[in-house]
C-alpha positions as CSV (number, residue, x, y, z in Angstrom):
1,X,55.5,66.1,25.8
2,X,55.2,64.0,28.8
3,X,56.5,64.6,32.1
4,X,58.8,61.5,31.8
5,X,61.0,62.7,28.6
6,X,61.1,66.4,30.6
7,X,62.1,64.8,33.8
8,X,65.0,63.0,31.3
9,X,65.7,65.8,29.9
10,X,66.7,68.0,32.9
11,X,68.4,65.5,34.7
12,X,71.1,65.6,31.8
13,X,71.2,69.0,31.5
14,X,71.8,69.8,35.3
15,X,74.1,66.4,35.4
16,X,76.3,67.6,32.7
17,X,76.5,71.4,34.2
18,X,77.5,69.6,37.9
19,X,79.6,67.4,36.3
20,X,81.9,70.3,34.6
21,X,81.5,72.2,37.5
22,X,83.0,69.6,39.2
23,X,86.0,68.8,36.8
24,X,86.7,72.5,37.3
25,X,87.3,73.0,40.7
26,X,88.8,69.8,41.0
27,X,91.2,71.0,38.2
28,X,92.0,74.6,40.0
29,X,92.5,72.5,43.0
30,X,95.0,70.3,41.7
31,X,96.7,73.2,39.9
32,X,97.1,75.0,43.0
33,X,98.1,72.4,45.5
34,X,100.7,71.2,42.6
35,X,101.5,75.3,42.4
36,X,102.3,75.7,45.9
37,X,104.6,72.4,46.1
38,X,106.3,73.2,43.4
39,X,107.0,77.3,45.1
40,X,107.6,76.0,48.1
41,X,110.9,73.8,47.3
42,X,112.4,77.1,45.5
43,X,114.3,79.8,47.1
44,X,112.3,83.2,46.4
45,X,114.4,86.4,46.0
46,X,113.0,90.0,45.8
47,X,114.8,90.1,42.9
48,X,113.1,87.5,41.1
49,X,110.5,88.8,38.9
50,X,107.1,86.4,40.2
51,X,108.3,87.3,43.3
52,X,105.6,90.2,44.0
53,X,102.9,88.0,42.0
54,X,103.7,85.0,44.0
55,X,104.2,86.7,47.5
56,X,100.5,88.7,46.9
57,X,99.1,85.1,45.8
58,X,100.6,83.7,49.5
59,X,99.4,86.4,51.4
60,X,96.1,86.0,50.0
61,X,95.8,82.5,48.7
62,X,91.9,82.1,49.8
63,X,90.5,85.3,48.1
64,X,92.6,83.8,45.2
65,X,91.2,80.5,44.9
66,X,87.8,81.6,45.3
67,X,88.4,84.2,42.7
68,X,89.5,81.7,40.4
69,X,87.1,79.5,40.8
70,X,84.2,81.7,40.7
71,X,85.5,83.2,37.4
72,X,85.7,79.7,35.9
73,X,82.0,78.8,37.3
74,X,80.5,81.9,35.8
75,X,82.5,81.2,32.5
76,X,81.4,77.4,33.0
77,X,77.1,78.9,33.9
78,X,77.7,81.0,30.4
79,X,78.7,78.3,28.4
80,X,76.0,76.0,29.9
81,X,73.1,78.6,29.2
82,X,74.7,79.1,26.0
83,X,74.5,75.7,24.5
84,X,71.0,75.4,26.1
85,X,69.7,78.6,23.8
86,X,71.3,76.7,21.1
87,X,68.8,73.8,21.6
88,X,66.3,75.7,22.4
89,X,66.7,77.7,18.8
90,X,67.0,73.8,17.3
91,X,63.8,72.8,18.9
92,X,62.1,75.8,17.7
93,X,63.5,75.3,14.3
94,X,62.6,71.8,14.4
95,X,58.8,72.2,15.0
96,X,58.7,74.9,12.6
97,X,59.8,72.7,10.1
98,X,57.1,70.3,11.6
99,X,54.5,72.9,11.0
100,X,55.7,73.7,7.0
101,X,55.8,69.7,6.2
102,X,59.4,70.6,5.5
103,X,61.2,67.3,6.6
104,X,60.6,64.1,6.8
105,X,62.1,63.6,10.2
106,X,63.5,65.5,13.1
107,X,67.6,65.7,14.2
108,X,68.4,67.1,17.4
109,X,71.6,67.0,19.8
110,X,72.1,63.6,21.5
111,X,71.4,65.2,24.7
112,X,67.8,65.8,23.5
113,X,67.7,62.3,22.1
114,X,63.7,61.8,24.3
115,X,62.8,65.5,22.8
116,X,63.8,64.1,19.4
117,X,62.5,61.4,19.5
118,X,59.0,62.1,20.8
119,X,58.8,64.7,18.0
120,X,59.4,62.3,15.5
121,X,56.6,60.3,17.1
122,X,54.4,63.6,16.9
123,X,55.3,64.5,13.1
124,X,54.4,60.9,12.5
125,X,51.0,61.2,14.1
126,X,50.8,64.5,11.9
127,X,51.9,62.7,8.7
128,X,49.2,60.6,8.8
129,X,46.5,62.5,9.9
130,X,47.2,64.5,6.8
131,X,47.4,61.3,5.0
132,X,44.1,60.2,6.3
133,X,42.6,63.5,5.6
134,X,43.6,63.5,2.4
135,X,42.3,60.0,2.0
136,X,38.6,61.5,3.7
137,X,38.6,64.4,1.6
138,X,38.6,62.0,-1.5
139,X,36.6,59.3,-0.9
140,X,33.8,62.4,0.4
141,X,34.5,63.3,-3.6
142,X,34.1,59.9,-4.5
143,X,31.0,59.8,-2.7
144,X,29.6,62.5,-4.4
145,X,30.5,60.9,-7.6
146,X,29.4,57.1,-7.2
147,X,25.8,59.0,-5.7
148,X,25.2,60.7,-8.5
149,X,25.8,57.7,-10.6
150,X,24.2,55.0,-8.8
151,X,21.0,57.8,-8.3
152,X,21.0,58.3,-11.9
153,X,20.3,55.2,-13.2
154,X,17.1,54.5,-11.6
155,X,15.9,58.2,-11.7
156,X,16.9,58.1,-15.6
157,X,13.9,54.8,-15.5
158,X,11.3,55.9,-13.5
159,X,11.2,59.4,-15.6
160,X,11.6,57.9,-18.9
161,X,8.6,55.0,-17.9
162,X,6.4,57.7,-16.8
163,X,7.2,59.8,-19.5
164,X,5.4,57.1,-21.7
165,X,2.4,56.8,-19.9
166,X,2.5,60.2,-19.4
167,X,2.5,61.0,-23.7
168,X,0.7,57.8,-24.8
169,X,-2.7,58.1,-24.0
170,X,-4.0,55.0,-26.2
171,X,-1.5,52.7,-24.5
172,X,-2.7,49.1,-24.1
173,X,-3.6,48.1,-20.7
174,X,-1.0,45.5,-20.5
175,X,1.7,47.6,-21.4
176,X,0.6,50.5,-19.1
177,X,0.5,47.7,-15.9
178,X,4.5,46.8,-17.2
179,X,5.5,50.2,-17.5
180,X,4.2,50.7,-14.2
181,X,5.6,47.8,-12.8
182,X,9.0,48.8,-13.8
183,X,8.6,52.6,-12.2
184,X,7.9,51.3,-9.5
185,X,10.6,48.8,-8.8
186,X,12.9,51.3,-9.8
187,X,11.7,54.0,-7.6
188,X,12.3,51.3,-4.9
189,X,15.8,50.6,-5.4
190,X,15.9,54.4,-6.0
191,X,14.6,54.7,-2.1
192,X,17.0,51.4,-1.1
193,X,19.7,53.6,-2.1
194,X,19.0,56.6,-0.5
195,X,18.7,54.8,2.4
196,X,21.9,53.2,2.3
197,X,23.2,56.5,1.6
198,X,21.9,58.0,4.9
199,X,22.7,54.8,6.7
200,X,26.4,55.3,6.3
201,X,26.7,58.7,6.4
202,X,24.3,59.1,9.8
203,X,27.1,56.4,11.3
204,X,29.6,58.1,10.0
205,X,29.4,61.6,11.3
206,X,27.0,60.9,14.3
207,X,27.7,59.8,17.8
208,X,25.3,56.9,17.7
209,X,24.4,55.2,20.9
210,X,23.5,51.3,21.0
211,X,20.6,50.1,22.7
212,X,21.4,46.6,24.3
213,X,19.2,43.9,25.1
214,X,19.2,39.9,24.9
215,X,18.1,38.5,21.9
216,X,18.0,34.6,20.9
217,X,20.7,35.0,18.2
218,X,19.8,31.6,17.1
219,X,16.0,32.3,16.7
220,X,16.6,36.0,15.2
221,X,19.0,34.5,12.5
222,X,17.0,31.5,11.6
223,X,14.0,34.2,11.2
224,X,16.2,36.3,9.0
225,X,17.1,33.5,6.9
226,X,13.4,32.5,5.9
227,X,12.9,36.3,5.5
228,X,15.7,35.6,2.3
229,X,14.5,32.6,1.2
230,X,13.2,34.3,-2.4
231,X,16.5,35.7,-3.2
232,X,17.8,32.3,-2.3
233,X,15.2,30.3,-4.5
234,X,16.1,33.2,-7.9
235,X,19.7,31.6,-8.0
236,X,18.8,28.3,-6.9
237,X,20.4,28.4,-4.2
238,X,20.4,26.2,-0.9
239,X,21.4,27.5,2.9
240,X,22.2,25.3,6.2
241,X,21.7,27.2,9.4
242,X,24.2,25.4,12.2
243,X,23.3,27.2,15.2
244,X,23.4,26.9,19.2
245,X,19.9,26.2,20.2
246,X,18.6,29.8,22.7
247,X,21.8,31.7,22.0
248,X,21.3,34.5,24.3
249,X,23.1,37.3,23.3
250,X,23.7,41.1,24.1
251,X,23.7,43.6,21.4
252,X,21.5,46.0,19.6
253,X,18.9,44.3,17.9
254,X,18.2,46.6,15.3
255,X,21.8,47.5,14.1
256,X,23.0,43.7,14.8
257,X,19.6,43.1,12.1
258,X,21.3,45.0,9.7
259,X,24.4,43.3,10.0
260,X,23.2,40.1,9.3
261,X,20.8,41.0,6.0
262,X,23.9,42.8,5.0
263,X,26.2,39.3,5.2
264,X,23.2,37.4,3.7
265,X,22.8,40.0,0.9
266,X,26.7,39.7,-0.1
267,X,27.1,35.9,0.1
268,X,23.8,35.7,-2.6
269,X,25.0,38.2,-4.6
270,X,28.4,36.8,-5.0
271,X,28.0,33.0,-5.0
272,X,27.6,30.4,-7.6
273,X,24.4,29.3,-8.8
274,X,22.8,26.2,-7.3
275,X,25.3,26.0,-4.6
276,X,24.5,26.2,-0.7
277,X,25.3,28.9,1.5
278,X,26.1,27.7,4.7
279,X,25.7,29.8,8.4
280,X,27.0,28.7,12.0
281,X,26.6,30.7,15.1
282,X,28.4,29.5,18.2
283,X,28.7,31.1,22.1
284,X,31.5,32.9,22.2
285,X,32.8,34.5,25.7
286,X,30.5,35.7,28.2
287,X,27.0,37.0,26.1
288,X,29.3,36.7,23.0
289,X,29.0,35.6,19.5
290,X,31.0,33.8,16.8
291,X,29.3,33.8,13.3
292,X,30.1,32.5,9.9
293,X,29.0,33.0,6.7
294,X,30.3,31.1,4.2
295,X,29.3,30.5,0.6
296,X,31.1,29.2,-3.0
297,X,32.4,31.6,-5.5
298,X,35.0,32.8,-6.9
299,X,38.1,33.5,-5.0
300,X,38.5,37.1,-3.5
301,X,42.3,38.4,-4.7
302,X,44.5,39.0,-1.3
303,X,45.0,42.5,-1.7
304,X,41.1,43.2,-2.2
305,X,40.5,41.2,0.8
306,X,42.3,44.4,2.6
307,X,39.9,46.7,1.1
308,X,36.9,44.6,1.1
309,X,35.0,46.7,3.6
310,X,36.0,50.0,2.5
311,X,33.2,52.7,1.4
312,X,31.9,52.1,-2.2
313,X,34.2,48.8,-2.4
314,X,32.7,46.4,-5.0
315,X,34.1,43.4,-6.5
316,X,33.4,43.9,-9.9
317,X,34.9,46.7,-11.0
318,X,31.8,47.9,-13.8
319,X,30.4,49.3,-10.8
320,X,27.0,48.5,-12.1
321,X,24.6,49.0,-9.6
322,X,21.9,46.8,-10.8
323,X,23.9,43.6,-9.5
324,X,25.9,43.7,-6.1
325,X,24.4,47.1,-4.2
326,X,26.0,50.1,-4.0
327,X,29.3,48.7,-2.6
328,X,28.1,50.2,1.2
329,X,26.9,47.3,2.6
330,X,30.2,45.1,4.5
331,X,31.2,49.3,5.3
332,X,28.2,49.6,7.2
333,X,28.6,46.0,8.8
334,X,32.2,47.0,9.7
335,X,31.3,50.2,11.5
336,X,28.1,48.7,13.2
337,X,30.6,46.0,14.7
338,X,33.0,48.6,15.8
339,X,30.8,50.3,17.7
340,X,29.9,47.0,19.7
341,X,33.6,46.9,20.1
342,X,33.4,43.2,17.9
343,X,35.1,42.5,14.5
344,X,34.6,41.2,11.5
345,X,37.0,39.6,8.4
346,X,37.0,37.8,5.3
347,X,38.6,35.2,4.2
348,X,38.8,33.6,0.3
349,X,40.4,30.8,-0.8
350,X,39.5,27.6,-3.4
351,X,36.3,29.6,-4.6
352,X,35.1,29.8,-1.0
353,X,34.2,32.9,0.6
354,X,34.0,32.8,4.2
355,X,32.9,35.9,6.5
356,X,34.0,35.7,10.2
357,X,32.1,37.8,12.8
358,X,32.9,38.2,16.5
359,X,31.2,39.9,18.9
């Protein structure tokens, strides 16, 4: 709790203890000024029973008054302390019931209004941590699962490819080269998989450190485009680079890299065939970037949009790993542009797909 909402607190507390303080001895006052007007037009006999009262009360009207009042005070300090064990007990009661997940929100007296209302802010926080740990806990299960399943597949061809060269000795030569072929581009998407598998999880759970330096965006991205132009050419597919000439920009080459073939890699997977894929790259504050990615195919829903670059997210819902990755790629784009303290969004309308990055 800050020192603000304690500083708030006190000063009511101590206001509303001067305050009846106050209303007391004004009221004892008032009682005895009004007391002794009122004596002091009568007569007074010795025969009158408040006489003795009243003449001890005269004689010693100070010690009285201060009696009185300290009485009332120490009545009035009691009651104060009092209510403020009361609130005390509520607070207590209140983050116990915090702790135990027992309510949903937290009452206290108005005169704790800032107490109450900072621990509702608190429970809040703790509401969703627990939501969000939760929400870790599963997608670490779902992790587990989607490996094991995406592994699988390619594991289940390289063993069962090799198992046939391994038992058919008289296989024809042209076969044996096919089979071979096969393994082996299975045990590379086998390895492209582990790799993404490490790559997200090594950015997830390590304190990573970028390495800047100036780059020519414009250069590096032109170079990485070329680098895709067989992927391109398998869906017939065209690109347009529109690009600052010597954009100089800061980042780290290597993640920034990965960033890119990761964009490149979902705009080809996701496109229509024979259609063009179209990248600009523009200056954007001081050693900053602007860079879209934009590409025609069919129209990403709104609601997936918000999910879009979630762990294991993947358009089509078969979750077949032979066509679109493992659904890691725009997660690991994401965190690589967090931690350049950039951003990146989609955006899908009229079969057009457009990714927006900022750095």
């Amino acid at each position: 709790m800050n020192n603000a909402v304690r500083q708030e607190v006190s000063k009511q507390l101590v206001k509303r203890f001067l305050l009846q303080i106050l209303f007391y001895t004004m009221f004892v006052t008032v009682v005895s000024v009004v007391g002794y007007l009122v004596c002091d037009r009568r007569v007074w006999y010795a025969t009158d029973p408040w006489y003795p009262v009243l003449h001890v009360l005269h004689r010693h009207w100070m010690a009285a008054f201060f009696f009185v009042l300290l009485f009332g005070c120490v009545v009035i300090s009691c009651f104060h302390f009092y209510q403020i064990a009361r609130m005390m007990e509520q607070v207590v009661q209140a983050v116990d019931d915090m702790s135990t997940g027992r309510v949903n929100s937290v009452g206290l007296p108005v005169t704790l209004h800032e107490v109450e209302k900072k621990m509702n802010q608190i429970l809040n926080h703790m509401q969703q941590s627990e939501f969000h740990a939760k929400e870790a806990e599963q997608r670490k299960n779902e992790m587990i699962v989607y490996m094991a399943h995406d592994l699988k597949t390619p594991l289940t061809s390289v063993i069962g490819y090799l198992t046939l060269l391994k038992d058919e000795a008289e296989i024809p030569e042209h076969l044996r080269q096919k089979y071979l072929d096969v393994a082996w581009n299975k045990a590379g998407r086998l390895e492209e998989l582990v790799n993404e598998f490490f790559e997200v999880t090594r950015l997830n759970f390590a304190h990573m450190t970028l390495e800047y330096s100036m780059v020519n965006m414009s250069v590096m991205l032109a170079q990485i485009l070329y680098e895709f132009k067989p992927l391109f050419q398998q869906k017939g597919l065209e690109y347009r680079l529109e690009a600052e000439p010597d954009l100089m920009v800061s980042c780290d080459i290597e993640k920034m890299e990965r960033v890119f073939d990761n964009l490149i890699k979902n705009a080809i997977n996701y496109s229509y065939e024979n259609t063009e894929i179209v990248v600009s790259l523009k200056g954007h504050g001081e050693q900053g970037m602007e860079m879209t990615v934009k590409n025609q195919g069919k129209t990403i829903p709104k609601e997936k949009l918000e999910v879009l670059f979630e762990q294991f997210f993947r358009l089509d819902t078969a979750r077949d790993s032979r066509s679109g990755g493992t659904g890691l790629g725009l997660a690991i784009a994401r965190q690589i542009m967090e931690l350049h303290h950039g951003s990146i969004r989609c955006m899908s309308e009229n079969e057009t797909i457009t990714f927006q990055l900022l750095l």
